[in-house]
PDB file with SEQRES, HELIX, SHEET and CRYST1 records, atoms N, CA, C and O in Angstrom:
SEQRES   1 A   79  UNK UNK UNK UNK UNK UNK UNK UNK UNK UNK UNK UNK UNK          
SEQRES   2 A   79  UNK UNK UNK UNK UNK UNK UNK UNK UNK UNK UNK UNK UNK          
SEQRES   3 A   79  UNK UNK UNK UNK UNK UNK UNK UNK UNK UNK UNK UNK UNK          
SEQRES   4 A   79  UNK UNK UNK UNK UNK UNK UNK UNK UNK UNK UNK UNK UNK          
SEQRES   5 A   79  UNK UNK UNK UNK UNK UNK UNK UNK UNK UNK UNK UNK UNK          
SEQRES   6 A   79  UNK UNK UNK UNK UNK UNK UNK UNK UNK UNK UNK UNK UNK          
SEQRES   7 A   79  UNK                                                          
HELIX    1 AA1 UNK A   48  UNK A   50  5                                   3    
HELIX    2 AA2 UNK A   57  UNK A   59  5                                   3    
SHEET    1 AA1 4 UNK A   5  UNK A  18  0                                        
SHEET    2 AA1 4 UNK A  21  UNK A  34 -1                                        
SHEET    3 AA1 4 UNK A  37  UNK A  46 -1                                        
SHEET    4 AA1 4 UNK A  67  UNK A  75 -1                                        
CRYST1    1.000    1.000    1.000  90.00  90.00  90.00 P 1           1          
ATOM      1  N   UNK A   1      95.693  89.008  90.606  1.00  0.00           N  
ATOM      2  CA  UNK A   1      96.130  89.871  89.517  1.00  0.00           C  
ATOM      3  C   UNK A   1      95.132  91.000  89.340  1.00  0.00           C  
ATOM      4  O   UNK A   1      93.959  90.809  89.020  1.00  0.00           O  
ATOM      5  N   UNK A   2      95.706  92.261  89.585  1.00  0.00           N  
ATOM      6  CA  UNK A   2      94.837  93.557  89.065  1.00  0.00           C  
ATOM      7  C   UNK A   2      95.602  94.047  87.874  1.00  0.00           C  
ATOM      8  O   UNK A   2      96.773  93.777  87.606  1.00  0.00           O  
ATOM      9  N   UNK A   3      94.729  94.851  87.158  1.00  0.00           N  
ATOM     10  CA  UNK A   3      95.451  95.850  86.143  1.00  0.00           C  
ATOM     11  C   UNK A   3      95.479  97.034  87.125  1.00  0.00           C  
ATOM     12  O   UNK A   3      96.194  97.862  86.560  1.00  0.00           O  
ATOM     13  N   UNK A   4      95.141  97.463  88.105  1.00  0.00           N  
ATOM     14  CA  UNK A   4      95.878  98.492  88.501  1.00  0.00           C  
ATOM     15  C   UNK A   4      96.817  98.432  89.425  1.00  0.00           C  
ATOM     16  O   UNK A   4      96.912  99.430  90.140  1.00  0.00           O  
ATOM     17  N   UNK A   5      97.738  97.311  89.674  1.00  0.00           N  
ATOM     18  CA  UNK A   5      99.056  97.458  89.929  1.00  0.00           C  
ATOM     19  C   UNK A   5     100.054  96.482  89.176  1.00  0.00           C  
ATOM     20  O   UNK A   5     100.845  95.723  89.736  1.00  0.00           O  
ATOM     21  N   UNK A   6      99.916  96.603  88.084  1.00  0.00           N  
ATOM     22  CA  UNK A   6     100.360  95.826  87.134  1.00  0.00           C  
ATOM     23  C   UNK A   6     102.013  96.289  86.995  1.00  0.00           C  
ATOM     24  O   UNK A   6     102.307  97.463  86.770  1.00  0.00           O  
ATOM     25  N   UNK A   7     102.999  95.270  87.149  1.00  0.00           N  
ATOM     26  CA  UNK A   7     104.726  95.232  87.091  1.00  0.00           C  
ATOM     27  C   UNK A   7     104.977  94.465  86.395  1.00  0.00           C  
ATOM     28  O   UNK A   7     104.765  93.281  86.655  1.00  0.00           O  
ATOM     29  N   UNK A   8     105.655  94.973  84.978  1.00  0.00           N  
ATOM     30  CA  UNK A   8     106.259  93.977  84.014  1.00  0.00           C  
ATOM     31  C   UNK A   8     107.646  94.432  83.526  1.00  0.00           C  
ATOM     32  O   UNK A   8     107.772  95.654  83.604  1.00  0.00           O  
ATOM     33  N   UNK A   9     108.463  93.937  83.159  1.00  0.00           N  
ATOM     34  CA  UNK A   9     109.554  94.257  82.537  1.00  0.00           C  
ATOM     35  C   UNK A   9     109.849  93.593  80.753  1.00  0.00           C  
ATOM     36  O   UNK A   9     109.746  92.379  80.574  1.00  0.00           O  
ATOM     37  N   UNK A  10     110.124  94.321  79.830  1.00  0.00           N  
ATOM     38  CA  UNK A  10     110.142  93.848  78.604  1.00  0.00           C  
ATOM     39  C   UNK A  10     111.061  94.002  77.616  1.00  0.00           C  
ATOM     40  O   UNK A  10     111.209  95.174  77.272  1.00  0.00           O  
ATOM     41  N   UNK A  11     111.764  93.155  77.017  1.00  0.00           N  
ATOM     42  CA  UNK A  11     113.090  94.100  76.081  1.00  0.00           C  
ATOM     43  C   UNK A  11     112.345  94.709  75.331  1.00  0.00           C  
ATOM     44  O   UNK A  11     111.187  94.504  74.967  1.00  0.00           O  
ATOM     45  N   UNK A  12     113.228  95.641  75.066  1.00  0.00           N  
ATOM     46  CA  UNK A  12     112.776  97.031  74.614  1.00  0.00           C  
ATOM     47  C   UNK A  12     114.441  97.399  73.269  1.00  0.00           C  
ATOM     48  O   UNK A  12     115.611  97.664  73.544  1.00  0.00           O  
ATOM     49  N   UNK A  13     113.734  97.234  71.887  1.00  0.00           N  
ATOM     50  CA  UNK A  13     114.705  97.415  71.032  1.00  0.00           C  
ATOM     51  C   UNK A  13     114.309  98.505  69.976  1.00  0.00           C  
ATOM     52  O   UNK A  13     113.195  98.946  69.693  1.00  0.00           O  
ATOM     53  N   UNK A  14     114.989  98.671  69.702  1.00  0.00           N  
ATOM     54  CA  UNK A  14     114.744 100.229  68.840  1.00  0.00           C  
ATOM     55  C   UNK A  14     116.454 101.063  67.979  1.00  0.00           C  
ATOM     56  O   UNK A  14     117.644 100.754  68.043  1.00  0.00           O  
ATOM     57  N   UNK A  15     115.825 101.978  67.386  1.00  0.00           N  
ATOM     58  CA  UNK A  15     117.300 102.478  66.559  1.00  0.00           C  
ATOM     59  C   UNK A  15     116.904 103.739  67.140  1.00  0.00           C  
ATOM     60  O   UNK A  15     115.803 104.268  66.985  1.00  0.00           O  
ATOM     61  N   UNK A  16     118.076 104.283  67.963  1.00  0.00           N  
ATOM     62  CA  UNK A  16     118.605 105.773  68.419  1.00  0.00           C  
ATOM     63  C   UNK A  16     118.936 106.788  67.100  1.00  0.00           C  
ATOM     64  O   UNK A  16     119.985 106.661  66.469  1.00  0.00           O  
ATOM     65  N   UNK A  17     118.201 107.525  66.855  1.00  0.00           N  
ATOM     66  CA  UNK A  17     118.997 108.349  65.760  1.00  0.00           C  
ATOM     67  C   UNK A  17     119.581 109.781  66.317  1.00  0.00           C  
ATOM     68  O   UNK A  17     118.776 110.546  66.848  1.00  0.00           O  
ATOM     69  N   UNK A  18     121.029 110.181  66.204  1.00  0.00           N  
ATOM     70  CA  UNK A  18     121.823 111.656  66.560  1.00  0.00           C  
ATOM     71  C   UNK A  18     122.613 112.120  65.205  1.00  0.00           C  
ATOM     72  O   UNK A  18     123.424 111.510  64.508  1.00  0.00           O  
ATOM     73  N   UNK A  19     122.091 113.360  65.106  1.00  0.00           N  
ATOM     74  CA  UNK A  19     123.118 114.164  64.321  1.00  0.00           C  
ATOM     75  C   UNK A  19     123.112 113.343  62.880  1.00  0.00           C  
ATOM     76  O   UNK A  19     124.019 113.574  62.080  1.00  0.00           O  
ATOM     77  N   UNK A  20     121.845 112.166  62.490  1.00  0.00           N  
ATOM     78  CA  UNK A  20     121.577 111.588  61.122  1.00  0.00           C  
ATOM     79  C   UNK A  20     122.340 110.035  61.104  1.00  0.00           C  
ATOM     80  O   UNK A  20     122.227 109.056  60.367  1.00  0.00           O  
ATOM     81  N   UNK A  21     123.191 110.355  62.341  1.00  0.00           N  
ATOM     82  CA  UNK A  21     123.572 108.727  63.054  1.00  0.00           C  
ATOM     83  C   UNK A  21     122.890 107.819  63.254  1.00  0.00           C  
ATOM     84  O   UNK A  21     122.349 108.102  64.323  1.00  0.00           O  
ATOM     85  N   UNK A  22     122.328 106.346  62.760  1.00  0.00           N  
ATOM     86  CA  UNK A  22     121.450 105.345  63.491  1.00  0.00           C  
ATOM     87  C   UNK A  22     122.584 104.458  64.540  1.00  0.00           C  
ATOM     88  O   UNK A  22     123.765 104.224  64.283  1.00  0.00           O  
ATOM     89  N   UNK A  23     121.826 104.069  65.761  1.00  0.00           N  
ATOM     90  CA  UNK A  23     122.628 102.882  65.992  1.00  0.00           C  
ATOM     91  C   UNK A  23     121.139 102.014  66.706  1.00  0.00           C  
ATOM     92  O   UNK A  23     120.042 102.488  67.002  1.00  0.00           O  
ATOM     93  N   UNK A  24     121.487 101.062  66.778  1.00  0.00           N  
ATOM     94  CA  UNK A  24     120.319  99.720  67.072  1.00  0.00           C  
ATOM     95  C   UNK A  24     120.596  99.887  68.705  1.00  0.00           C  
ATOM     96  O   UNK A  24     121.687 100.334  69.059  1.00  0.00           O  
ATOM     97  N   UNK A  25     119.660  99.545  69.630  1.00  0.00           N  
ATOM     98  CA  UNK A  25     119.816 100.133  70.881  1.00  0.00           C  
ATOM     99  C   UNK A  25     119.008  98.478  71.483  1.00  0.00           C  
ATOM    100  O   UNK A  25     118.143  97.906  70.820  1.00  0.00           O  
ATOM    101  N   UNK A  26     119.292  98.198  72.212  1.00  0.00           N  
ATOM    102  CA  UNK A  26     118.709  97.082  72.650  1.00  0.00           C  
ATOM    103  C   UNK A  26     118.726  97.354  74.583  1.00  0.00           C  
ATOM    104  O   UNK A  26     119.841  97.566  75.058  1.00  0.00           O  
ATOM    105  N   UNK A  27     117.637  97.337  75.471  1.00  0.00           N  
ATOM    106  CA  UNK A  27     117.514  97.560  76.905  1.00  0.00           C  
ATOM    107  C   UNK A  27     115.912  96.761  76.985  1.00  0.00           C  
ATOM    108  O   UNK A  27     115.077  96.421  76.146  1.00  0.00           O  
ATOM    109  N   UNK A  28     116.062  96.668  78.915  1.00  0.00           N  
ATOM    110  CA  UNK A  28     114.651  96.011  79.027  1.00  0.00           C  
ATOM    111  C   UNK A  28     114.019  97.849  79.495  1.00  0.00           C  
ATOM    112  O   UNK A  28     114.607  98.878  79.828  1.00  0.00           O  
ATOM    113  N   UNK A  29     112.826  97.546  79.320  1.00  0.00           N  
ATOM    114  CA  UNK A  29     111.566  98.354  79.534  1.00  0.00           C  
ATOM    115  C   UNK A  29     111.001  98.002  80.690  1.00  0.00           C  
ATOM    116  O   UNK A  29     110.652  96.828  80.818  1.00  0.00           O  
ATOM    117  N   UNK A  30     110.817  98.837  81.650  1.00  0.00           N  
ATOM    118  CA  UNK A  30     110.259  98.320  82.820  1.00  0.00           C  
ATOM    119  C   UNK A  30     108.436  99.191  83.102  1.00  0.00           C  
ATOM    120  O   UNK A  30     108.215 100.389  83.277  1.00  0.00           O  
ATOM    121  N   UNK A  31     107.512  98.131  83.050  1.00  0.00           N  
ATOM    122  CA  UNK A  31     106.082  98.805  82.433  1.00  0.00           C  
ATOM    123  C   UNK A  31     105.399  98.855  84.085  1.00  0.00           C  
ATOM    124  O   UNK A  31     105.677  97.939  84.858  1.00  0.00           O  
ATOM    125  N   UNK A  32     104.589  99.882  84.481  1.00  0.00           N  
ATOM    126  CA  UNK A  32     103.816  99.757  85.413  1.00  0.00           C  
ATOM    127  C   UNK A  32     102.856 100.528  84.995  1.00  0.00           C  
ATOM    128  O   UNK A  32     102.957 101.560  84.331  1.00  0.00           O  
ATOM    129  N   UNK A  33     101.304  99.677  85.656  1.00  0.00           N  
ATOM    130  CA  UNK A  33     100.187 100.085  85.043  1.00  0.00           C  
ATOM    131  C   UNK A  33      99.401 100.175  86.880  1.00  0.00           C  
ATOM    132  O   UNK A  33      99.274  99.219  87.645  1.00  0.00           O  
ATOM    133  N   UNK A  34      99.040 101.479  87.115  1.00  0.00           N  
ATOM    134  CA  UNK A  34      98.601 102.131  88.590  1.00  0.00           C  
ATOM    135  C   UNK A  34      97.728 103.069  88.252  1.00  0.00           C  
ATOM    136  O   UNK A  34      98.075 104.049  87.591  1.00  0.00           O  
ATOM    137  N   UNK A  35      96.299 102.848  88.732  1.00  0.00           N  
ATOM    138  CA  UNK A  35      94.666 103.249  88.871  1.00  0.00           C  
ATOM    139  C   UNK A  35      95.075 103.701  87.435  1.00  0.00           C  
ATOM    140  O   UNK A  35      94.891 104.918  87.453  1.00  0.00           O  
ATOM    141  N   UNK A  36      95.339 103.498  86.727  1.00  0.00           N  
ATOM    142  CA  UNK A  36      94.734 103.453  85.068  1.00  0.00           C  
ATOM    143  C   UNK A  36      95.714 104.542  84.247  1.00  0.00           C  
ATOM    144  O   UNK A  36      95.368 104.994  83.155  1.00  0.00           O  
ATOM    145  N   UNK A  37      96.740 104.841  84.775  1.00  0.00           N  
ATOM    146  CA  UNK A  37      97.966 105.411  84.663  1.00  0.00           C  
ATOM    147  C   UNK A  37      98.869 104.141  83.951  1.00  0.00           C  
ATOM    148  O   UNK A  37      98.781 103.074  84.558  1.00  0.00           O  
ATOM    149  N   UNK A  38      99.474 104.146  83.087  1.00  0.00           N  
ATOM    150  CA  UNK A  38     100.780 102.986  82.254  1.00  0.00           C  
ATOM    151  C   UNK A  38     102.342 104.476  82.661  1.00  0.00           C  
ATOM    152  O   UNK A  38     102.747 105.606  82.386  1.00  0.00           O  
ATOM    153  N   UNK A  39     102.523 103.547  83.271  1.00  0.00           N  
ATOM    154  CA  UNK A  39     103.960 104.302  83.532  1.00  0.00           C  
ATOM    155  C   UNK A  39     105.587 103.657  82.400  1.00  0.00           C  
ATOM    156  O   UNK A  39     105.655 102.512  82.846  1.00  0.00           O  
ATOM    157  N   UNK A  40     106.272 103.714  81.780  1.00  0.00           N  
ATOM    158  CA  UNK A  40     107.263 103.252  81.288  1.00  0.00           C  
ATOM    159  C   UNK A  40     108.788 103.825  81.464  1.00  0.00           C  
ATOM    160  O   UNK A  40     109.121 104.957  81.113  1.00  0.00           O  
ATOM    161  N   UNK A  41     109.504 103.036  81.956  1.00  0.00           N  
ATOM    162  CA  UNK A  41     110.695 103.312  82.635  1.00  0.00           C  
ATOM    163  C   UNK A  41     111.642 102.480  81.799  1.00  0.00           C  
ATOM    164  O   UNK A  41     111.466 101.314  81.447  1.00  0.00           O  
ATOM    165  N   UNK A  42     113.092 103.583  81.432  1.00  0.00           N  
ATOM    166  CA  UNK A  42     114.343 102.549  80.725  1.00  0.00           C  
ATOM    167  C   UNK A  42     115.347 103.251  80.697  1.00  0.00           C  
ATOM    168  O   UNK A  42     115.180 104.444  80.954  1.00  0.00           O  
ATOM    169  N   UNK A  43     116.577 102.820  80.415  1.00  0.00           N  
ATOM    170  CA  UNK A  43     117.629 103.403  80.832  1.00  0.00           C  
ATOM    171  C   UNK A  43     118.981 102.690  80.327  1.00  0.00           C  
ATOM    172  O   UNK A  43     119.406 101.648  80.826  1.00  0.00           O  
ATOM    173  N   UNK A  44     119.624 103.412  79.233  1.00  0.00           N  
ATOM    174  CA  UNK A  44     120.967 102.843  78.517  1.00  0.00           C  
ATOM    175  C   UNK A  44     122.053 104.045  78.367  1.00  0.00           C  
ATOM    176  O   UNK A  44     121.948 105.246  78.617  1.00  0.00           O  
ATOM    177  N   UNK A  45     123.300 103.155  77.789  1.00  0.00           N  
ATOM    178  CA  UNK A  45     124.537 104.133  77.767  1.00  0.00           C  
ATOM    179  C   UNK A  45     124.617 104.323  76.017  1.00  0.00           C  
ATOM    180  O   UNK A  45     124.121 103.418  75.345  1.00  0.00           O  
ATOM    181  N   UNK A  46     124.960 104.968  75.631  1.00  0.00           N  
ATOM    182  CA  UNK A  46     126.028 105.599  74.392  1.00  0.00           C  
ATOM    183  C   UNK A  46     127.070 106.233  74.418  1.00  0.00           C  
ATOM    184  O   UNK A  46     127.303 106.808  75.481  1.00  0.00           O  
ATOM    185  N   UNK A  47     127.628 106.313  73.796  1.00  0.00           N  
ATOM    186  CA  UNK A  47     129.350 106.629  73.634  1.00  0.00           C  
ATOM    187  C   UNK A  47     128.967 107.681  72.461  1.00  0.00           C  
ATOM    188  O   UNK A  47     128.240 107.401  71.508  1.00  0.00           O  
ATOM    189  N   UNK A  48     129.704 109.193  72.737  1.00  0.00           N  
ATOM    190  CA  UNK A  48     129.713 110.184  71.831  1.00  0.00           C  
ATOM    191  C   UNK A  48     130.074 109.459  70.640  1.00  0.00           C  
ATOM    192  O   UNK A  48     129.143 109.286  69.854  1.00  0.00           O  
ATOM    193  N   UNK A  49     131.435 108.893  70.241  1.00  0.00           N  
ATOM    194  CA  UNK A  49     132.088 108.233  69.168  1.00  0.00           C  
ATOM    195  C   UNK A  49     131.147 107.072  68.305  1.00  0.00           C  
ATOM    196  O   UNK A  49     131.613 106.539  67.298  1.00  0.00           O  
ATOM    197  N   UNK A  50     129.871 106.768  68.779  1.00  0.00           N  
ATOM    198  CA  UNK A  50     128.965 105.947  68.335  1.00  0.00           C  
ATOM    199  C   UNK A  50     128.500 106.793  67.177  1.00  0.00           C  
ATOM    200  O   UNK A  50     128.210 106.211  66.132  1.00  0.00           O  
ATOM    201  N   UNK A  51     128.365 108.549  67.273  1.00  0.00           N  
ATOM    202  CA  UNK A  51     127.982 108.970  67.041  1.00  0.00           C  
ATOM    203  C   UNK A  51     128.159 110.548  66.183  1.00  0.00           C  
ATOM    204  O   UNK A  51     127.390 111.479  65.945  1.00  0.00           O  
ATOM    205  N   UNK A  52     130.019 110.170  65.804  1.00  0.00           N  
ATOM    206  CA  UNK A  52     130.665 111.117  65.333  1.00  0.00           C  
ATOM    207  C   UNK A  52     130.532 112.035  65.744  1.00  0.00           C  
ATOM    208  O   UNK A  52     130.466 113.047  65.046  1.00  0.00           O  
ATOM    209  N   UNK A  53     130.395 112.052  67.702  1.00  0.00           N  
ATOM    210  CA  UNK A  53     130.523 113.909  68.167  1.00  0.00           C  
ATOM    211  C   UNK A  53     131.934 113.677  68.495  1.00  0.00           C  
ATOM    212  O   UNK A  53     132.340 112.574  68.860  1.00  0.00           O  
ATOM    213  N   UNK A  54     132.480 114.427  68.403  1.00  0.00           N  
ATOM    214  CA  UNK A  54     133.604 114.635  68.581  1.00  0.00           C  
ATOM    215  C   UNK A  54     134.041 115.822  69.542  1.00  0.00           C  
ATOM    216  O   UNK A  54     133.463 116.907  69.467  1.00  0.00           O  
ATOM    217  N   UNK A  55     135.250 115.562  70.601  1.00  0.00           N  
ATOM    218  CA  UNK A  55     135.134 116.557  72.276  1.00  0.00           C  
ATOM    219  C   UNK A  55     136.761 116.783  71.888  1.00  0.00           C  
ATOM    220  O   UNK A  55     137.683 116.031  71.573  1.00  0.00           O  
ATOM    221  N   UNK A  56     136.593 118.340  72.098  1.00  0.00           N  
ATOM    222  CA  UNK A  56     138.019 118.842  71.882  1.00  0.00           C  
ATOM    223  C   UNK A  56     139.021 118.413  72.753  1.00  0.00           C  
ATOM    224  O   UNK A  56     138.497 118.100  73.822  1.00  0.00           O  
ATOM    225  N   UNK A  57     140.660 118.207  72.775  1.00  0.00           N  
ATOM    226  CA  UNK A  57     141.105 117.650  73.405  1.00  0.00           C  
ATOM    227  C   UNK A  57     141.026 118.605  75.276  1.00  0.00           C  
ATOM    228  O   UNK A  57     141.127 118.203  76.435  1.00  0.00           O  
ATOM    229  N   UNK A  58     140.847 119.670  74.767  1.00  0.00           N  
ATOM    230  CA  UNK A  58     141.153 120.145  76.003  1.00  0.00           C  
ATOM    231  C   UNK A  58     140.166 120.356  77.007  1.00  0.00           C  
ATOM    232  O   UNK A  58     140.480 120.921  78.054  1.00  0.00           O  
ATOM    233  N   UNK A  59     139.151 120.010  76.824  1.00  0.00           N  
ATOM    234  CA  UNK A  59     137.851 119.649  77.628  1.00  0.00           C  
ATOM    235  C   UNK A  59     137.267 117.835  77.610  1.00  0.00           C  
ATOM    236  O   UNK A  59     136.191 117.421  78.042  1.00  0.00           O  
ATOM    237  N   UNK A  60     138.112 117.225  77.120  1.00  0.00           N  
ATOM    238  CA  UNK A  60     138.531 115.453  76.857  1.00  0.00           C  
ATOM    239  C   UNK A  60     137.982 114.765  78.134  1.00  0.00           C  
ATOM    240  O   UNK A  60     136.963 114.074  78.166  1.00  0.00           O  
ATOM    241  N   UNK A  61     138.894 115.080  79.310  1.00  0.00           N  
ATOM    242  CA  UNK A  61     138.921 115.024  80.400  1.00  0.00           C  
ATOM    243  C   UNK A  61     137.640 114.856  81.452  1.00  0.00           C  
ATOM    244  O   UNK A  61     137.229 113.951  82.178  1.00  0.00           O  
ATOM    245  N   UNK A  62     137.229 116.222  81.141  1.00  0.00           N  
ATOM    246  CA  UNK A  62     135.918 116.599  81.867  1.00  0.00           C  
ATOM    247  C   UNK A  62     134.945 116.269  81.462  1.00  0.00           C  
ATOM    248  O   UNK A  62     134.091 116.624  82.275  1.00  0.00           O  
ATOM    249  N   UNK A  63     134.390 115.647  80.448  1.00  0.00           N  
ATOM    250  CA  UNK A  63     133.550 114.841  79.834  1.00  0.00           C  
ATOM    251  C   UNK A  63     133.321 113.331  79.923  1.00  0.00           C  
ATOM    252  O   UNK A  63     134.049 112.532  79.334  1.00  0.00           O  
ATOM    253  N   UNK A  64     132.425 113.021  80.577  1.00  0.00           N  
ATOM    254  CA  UNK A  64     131.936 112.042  80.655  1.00  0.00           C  
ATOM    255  C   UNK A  64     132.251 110.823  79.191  1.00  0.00           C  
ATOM    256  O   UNK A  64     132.274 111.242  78.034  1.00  0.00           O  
ATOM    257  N   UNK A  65     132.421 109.653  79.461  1.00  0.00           N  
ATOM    258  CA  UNK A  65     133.292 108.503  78.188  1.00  0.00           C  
ATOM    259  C   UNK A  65     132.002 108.043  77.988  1.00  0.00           C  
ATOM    260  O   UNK A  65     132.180 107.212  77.097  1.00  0.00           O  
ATOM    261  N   UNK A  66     130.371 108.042  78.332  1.00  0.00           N  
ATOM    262  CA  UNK A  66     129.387 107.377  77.851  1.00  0.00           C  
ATOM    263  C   UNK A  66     128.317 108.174  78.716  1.00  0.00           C  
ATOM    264  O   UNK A  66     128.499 108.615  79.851  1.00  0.00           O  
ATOM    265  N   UNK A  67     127.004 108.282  77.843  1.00  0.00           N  
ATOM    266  CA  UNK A  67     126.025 108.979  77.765  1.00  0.00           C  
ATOM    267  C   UNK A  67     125.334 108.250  78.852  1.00  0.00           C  
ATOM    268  O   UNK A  67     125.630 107.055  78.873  1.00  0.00           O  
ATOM    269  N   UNK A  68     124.637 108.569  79.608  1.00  0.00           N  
ATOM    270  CA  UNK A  68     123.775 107.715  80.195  1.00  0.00           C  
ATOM    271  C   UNK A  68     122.523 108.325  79.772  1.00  0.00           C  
ATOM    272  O   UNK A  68     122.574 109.552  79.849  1.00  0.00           O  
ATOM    273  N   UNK A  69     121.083 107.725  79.224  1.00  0.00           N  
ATOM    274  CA  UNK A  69     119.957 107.953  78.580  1.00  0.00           C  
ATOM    275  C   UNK A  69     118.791 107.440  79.683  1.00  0.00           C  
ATOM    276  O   UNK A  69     118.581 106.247  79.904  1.00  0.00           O  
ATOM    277  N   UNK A  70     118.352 108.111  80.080  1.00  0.00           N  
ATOM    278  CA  UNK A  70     117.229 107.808  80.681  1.00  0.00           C  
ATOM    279  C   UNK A  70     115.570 108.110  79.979  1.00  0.00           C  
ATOM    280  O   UNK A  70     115.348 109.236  79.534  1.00  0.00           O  
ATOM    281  N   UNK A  71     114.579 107.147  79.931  1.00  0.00           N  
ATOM    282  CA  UNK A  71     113.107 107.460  79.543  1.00  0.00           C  
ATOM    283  C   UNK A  71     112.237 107.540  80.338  1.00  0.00           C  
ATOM    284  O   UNK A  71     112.420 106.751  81.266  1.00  0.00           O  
ATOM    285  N   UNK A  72     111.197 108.227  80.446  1.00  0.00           N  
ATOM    286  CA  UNK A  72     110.595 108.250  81.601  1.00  0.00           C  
ATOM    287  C   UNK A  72     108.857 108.841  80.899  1.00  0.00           C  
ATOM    288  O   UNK A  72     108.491 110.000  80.704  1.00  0.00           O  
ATOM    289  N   UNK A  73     107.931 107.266  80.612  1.00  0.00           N  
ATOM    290  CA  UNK A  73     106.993 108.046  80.182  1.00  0.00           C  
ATOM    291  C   UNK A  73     105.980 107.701  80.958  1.00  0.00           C  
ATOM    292  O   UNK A  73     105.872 106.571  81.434  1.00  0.00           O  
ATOM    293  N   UNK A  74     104.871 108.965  81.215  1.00  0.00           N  
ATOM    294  CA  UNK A  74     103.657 108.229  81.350  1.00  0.00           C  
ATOM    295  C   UNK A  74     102.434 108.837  81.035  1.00  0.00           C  
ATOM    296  O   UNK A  74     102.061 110.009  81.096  1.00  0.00           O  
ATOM    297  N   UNK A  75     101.819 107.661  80.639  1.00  0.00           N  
ATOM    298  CA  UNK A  75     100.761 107.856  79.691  1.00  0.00           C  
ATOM    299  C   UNK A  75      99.185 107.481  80.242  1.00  0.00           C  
ATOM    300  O   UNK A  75      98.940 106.337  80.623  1.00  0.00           O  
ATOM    301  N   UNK A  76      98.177 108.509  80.249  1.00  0.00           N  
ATOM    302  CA  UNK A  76      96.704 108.289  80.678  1.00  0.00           C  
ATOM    303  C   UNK A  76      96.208 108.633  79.485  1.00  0.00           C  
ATOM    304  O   UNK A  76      96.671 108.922  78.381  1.00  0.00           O  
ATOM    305  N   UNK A  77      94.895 108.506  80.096  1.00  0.00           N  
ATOM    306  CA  UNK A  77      93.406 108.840  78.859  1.00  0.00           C  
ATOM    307  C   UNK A  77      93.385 110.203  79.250  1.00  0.00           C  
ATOM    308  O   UNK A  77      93.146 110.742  80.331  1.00  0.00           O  
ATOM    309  N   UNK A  78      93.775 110.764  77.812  1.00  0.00           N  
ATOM    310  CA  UNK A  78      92.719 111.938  77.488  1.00  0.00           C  
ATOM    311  C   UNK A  78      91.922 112.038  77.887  1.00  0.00           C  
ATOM    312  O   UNK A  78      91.634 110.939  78.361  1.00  0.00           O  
ATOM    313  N   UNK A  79      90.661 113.205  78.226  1.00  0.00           N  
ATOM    314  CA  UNK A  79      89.433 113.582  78.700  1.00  0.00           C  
ATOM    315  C   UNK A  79      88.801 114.977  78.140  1.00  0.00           C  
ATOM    316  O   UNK A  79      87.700 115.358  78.535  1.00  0.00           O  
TER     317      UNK A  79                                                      
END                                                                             
């Protein structure tokens, strides 16, 4: 075991807020920790209608039926 190639995966829960909308969001978190770098990776769907956006009928079509959300952080030491 090193901490610098450290692979974990973790649920990861939280409330999404859009447009003053909450909804409760529940996904796993996938954590990697490399030469002293913490990387965090996750990735869920939403539905506009979760969220009172509303898609005119005539562009209905061409719009995607669920959001796909991707996170992508990573985090070092300041210097």
């Amino acid at each position: 075991f090193s901490i610098d190639t450290l692979k974990k995966e973790y649920p990861l829960l939280g409330t999404l807020t859009i447009r003053g909308i909450k909804k409760e969001i529940e996904t796993t978190a996938r954590l990697m920790i490399n030469e002293g770098t913490i990387y965090i990776t996750s990735n869920f769907t939403v539905k506009p209608q979760d969220f009172d956006i509303k898609i005119p009928s005539i562009v209905r079509k061409k719009i995607a039926k669920s959001i796909n959300i991707n996170l992508n952080y990573e985090l070092f030491e300041k210097k």
